[in-house]
C-alpha atoms as an extended CHARMM CRD file, in Angstrom:
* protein
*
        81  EXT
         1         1  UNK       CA             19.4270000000      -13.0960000000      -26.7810000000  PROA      1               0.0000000000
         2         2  UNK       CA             18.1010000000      -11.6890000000      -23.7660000000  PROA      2               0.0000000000
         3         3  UNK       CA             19.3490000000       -8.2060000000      -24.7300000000  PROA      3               0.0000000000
         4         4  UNK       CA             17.0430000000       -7.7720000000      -27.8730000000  PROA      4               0.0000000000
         5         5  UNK       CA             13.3260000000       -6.5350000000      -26.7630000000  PROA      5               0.0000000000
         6         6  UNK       CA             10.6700000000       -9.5390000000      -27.7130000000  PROA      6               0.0000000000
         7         7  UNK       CA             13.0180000000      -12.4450000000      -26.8810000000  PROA      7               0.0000000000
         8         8  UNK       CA             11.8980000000      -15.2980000000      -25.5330000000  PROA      8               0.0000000000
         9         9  UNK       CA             13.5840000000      -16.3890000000      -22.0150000000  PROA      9               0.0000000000
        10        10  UNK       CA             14.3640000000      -20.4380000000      -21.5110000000  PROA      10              0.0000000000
        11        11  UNK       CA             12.3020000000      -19.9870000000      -18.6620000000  PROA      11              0.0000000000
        12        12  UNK       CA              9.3010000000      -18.4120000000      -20.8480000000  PROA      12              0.0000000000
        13        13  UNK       CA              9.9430000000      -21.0500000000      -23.5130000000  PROA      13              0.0000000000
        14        14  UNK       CA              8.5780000000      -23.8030000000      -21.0800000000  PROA      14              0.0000000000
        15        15  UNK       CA             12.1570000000      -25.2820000000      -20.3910000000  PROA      15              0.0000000000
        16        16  UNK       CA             13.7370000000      -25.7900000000      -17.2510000000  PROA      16              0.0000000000
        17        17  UNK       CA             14.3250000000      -22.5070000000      -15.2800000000  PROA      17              0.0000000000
        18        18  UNK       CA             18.5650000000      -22.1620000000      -15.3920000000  PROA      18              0.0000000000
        19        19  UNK       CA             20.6210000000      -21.2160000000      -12.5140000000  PROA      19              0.0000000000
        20        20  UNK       CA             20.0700000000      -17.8130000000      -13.0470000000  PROA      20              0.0000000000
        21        21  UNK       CA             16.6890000000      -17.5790000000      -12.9510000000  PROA      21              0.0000000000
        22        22  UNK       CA             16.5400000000      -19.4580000000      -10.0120000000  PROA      22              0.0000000000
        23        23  UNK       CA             19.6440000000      -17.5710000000       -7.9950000000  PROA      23              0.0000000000
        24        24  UNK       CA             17.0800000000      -14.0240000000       -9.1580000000  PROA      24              0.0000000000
        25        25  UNK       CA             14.1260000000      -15.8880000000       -7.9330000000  PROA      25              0.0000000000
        26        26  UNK       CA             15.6530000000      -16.7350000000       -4.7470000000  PROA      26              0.0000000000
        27        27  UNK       CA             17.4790000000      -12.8590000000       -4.3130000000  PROA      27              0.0000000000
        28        28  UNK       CA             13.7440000000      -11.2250000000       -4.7050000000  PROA      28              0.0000000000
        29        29  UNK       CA             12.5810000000      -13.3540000000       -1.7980000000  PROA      29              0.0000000000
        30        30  UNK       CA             15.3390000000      -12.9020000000        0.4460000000  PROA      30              0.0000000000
        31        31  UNK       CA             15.4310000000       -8.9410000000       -0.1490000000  PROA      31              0.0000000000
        32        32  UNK       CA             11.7450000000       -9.0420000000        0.5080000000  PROA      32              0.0000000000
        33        33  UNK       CA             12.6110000000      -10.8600000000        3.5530000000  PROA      33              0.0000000000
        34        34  UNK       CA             14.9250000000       -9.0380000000        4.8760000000  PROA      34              0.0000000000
        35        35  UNK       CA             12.3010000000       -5.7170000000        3.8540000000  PROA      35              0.0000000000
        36        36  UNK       CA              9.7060000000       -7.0740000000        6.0380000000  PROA      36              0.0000000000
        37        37  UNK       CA             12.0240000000       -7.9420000000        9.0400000000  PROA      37              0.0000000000
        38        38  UNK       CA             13.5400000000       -4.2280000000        8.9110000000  PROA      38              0.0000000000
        39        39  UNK       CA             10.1350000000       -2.4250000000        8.5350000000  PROA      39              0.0000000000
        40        40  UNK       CA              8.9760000000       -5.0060000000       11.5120000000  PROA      40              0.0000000000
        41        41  UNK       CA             11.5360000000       -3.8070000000       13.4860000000  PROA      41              0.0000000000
        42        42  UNK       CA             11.2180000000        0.2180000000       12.6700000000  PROA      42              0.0000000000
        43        43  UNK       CA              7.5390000000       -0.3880000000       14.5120000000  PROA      43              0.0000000000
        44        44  UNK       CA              8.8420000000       -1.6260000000       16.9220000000  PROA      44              0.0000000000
        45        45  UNK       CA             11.0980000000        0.8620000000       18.0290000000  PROA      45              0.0000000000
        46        46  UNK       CA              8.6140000000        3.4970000000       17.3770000000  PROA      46              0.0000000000
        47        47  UNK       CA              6.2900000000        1.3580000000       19.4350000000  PROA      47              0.0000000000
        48        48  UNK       CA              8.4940000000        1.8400000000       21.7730000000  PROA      48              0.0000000000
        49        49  UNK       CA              9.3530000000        5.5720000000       21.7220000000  PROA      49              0.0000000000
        50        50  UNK       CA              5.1280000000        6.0340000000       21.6870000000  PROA      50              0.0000000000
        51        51  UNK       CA              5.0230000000        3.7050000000       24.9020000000  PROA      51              0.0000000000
        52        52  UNK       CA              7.6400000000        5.7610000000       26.7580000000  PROA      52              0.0000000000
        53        53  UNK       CA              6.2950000000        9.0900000000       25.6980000000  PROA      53              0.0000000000
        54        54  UNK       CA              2.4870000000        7.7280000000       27.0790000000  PROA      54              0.0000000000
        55        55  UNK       CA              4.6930000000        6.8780000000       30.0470000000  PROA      55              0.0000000000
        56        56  UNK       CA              6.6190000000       10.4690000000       30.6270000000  PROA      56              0.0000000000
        57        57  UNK       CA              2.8310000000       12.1420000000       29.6380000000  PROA      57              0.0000000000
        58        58  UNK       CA              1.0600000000       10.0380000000       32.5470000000  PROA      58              0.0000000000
        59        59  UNK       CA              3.6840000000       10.8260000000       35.0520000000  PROA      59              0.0000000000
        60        60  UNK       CA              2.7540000000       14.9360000000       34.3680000000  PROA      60              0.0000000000
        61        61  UNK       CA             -0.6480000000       14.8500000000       34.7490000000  PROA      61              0.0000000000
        62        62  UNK       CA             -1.7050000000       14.4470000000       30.9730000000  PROA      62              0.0000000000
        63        63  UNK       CA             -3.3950000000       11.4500000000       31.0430000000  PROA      63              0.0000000000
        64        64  UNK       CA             -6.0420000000       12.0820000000       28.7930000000  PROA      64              0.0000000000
        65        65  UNK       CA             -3.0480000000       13.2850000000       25.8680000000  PROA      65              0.0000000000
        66        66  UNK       CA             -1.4180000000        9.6570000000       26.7320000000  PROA      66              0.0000000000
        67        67  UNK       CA             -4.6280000000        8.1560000000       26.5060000000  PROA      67              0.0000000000
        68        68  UNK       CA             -5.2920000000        9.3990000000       23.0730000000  PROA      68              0.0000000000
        69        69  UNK       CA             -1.3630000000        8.8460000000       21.7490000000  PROA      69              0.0000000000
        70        70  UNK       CA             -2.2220000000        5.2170000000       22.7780000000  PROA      70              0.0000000000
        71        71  UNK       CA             -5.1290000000        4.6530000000       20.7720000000  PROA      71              0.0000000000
        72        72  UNK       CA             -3.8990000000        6.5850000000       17.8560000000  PROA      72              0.0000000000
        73        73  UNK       CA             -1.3340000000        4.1690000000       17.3460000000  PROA      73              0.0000000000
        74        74  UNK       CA             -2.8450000000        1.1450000000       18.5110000000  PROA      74              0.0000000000
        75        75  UNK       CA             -0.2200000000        0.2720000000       21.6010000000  PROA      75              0.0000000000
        76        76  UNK       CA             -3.2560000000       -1.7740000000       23.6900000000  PROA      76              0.0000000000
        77        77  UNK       CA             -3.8590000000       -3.8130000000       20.5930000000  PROA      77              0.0000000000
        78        78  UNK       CA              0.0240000000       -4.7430000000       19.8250000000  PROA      78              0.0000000000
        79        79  UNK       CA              0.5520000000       -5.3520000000       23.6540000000  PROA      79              0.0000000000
        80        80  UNK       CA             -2.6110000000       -7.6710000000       24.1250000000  PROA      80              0.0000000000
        81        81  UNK       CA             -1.5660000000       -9.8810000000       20.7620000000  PROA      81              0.0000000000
């Protein structure tokens, strides 16, 4: 039934949601989950690489160039929360 366009879903119908809608529900969240952990972690590794390149520039004398890489990507903000 769920093939032909228009149909109405038991979950649409106002019955009880079946297994399958549930097991869906509950893949969408974990994927989303597990989207926000991975994009969470891809900052923090380019945190990371920014924090060690304001490093390496303030060790040759280009402190004002590590000063601004810092505040264009926020590092004092993430380290102080």
């Amino acid at each position: 039934m769920s093939e032909h366009a228009g149909a109405v879903m038991p979950s649409e119908a106002g019955t009880r949601p079946s297994f399958l809608d549930r097991f869906a529900t509950k893949l969408v969240a974990l994927l989303q989950n597990t989207q926000t952990r991975s994009d969470e972690a891809t900052q923090q590794k380019l945190n990371a690489i920014a924090d060690a390149l304001s490093d390496l520039m303030n060790r040759q004398d280009q402190a004002q160039d590590a000063r601004e890489l810092r505040l264009a990507v926020g590092l004092e903000k993430r380290e102080s929360s």
